[in-house]
BALUM-511131 format. One record per residue (C-alpha): residue in three letters; x, y, z. Coordinates in nm, 4 decimals, always signed. Each point is the difference from the previous one (the first is absolute). Layout:
! BALUM-511131
+---------+----------+----------+----------+
| residuo |       c1 |       c2 |       c3 |
+---------+----------+----------+----------+
|     ALA |        X |        Y |        Z |
...
+---------+----------+----------+----------+
! end
This chain:
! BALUM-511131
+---------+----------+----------+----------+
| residuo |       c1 |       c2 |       c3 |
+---------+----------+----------+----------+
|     UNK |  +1.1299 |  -1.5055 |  +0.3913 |
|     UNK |  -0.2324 |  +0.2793 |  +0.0692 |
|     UNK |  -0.3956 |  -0.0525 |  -0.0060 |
|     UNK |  -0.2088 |  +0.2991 |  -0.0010 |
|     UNK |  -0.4315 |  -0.0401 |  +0.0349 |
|     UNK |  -0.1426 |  +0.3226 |  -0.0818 |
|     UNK |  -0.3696 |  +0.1274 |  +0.2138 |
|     UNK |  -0.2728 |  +0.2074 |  -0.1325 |
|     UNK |  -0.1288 |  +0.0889 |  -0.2641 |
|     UNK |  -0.3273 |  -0.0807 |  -0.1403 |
|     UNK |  -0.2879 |  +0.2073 |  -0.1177 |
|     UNK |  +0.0490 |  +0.4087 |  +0.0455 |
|     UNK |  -0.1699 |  +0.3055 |  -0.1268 |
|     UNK |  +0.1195 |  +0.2224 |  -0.2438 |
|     UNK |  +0.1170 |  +0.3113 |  +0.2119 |
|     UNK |  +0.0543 |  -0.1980 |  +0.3089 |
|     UNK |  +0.3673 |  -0.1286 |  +0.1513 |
|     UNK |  +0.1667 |  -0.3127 |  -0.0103 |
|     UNK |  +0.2330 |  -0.1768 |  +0.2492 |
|     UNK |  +0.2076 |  -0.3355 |  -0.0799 |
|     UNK |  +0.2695 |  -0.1777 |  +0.2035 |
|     UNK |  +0.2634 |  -0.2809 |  -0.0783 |
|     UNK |  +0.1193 |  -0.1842 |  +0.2280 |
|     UNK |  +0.3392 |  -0.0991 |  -0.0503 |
|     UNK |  +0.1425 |  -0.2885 |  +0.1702 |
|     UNK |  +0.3159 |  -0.2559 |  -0.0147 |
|     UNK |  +0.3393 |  +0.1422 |  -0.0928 |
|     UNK |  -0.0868 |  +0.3660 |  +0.0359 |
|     UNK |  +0.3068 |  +0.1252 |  +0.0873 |
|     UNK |  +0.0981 |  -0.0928 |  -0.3875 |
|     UNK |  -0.2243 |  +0.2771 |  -0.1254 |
|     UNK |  +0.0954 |  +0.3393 |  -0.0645 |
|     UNK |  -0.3354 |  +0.1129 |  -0.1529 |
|     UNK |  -0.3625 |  -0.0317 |  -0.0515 |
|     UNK |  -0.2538 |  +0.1268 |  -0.2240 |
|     UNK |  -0.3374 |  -0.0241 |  -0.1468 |
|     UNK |  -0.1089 |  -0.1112 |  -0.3752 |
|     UNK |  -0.3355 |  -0.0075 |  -0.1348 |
|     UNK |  -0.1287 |  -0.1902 |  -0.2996 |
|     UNK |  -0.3651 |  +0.1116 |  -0.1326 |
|     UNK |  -0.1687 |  -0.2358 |  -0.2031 |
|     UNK |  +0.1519 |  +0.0000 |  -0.4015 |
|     UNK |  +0.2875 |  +0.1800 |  +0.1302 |
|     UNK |  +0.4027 |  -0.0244 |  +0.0917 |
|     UNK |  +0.0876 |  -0.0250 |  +0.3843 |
|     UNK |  +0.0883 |  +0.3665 |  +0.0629 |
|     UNK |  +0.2004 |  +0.1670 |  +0.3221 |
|     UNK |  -0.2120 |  +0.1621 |  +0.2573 |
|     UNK |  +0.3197 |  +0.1013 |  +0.2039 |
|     UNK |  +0.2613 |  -0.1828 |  +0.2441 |
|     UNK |  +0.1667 |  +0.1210 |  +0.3427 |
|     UNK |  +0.3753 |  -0.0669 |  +0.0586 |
|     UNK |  -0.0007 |  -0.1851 |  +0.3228 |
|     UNK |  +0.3943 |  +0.2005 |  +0.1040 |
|     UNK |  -0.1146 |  +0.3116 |  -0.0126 |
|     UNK |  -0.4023 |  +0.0176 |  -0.0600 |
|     UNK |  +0.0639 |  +0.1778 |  -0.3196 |
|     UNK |  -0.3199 |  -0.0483 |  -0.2184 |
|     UNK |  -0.1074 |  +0.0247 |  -0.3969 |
|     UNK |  -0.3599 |  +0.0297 |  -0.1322 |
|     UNK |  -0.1084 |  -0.0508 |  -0.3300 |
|     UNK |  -0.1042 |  +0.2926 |  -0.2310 |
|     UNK |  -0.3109 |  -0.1277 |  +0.0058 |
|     UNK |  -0.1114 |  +0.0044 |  +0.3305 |
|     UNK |  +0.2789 |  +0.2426 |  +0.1669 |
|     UNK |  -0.1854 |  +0.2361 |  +0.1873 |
|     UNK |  -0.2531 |  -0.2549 |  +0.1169 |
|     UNK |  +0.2284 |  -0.2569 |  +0.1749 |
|     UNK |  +0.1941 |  -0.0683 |  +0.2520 |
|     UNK |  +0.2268 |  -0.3309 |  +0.0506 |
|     UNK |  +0.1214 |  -0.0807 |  +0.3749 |
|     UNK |  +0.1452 |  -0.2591 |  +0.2320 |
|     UNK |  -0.0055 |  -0.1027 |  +0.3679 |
|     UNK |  +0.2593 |  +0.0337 |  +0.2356 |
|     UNK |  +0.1151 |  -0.3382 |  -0.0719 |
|     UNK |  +0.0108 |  +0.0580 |  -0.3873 |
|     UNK |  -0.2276 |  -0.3318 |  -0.0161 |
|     UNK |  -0.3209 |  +0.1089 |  -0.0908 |
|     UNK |  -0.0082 |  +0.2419 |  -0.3256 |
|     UNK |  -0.3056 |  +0.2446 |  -0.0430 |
|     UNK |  -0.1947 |  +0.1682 |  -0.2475 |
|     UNK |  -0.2647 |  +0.2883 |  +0.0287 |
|     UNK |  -0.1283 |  +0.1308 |  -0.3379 |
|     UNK |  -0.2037 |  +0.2847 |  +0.0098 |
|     UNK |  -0.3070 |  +0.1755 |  -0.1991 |
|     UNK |  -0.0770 |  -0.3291 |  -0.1941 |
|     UNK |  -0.0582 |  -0.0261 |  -0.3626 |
|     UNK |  -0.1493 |  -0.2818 |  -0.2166 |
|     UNK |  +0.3117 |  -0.0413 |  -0.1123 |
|     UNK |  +0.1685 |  -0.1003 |  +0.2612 |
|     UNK |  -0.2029 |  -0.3371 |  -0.0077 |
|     UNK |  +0.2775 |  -0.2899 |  -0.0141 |
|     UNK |  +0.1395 |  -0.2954 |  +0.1655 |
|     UNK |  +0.2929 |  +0.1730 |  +0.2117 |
|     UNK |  +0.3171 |  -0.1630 |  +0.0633 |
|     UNK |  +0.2512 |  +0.0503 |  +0.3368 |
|     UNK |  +0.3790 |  -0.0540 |  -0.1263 |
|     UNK |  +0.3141 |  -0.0533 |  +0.1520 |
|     UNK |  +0.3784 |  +0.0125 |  -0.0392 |
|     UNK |  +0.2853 |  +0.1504 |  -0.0381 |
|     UNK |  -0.0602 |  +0.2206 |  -0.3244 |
|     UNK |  -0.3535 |  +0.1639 |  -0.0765 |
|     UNK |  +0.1089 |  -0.0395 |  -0.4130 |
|     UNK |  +0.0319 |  -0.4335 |  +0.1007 |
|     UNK |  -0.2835 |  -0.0883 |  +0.2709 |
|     UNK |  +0.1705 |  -0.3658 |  +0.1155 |
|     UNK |  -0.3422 |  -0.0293 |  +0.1906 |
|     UNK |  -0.3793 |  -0.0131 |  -0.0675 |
|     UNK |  -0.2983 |  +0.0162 |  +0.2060 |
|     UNK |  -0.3146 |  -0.1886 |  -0.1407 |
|     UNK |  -0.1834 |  +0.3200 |  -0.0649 |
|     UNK |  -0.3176 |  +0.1467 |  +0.1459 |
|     UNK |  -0.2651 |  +0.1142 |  -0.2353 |
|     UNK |  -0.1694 |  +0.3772 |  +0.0038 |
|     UNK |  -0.2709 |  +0.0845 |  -0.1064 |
|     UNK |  -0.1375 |  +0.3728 |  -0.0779 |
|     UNK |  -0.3669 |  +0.0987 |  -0.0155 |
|     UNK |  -0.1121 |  +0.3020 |  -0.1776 |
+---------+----------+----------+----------+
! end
């Protein structure tokens, strides 16, 4: 089993940056990848992007590419995410993911909720 606790979050204005981490820990070495969701409220969980923990190889979103950047520590246990020029709607509980497929998440963090002022 894997257990990941996500960090920040929280109330940001529109325009500013944000920065989350997971923390993964347990069986890490059973993980190939991480990535970020996002769920706003009346909405499906979307992909924010994921990292391939072998070879660092990343994948944003449409949505936000251009504004994000997904990253790991040295010791591929602690998965980050910096999102850029914030916009309202970005607001949304995000979600840290693990596993071995980004398509098939096998693990879920408990979410962190952002908020976006205008």
């Amino acid at each position: 089993q894997v257990q990941l606790t996500e960090f920040g979050g929280g109330l940001v204005q529109a325009g500013d940056s944000l920065r989350l981490s997971c923390k993964a820990s347990g069986r890490t070495n059973t993980i190939t990848v991480m990535g970020w969701h996002r769920q706003a409220p009346g909405k499906e969980r979307e992909s924010v992007g994921s990292i391939n923990l072998m070879g660092d190889t990343t994948y944003y979103a449409p949505a936000v590419n251009g504004r994000v950047a997904i990253s790991t520590n040295n010791a591929k246990n602690t998965l980050y995410l910096e999102l850029n020029n914030l916009k309202p709607e970005d607001a949304a509980v995000y979600y840290c993911a693990a596993g071995d497929t980004p398509t098939r998440y096998t693990y879920w963090g408990q979410g962190t909720l952002v908020t976006v002022s205008s």
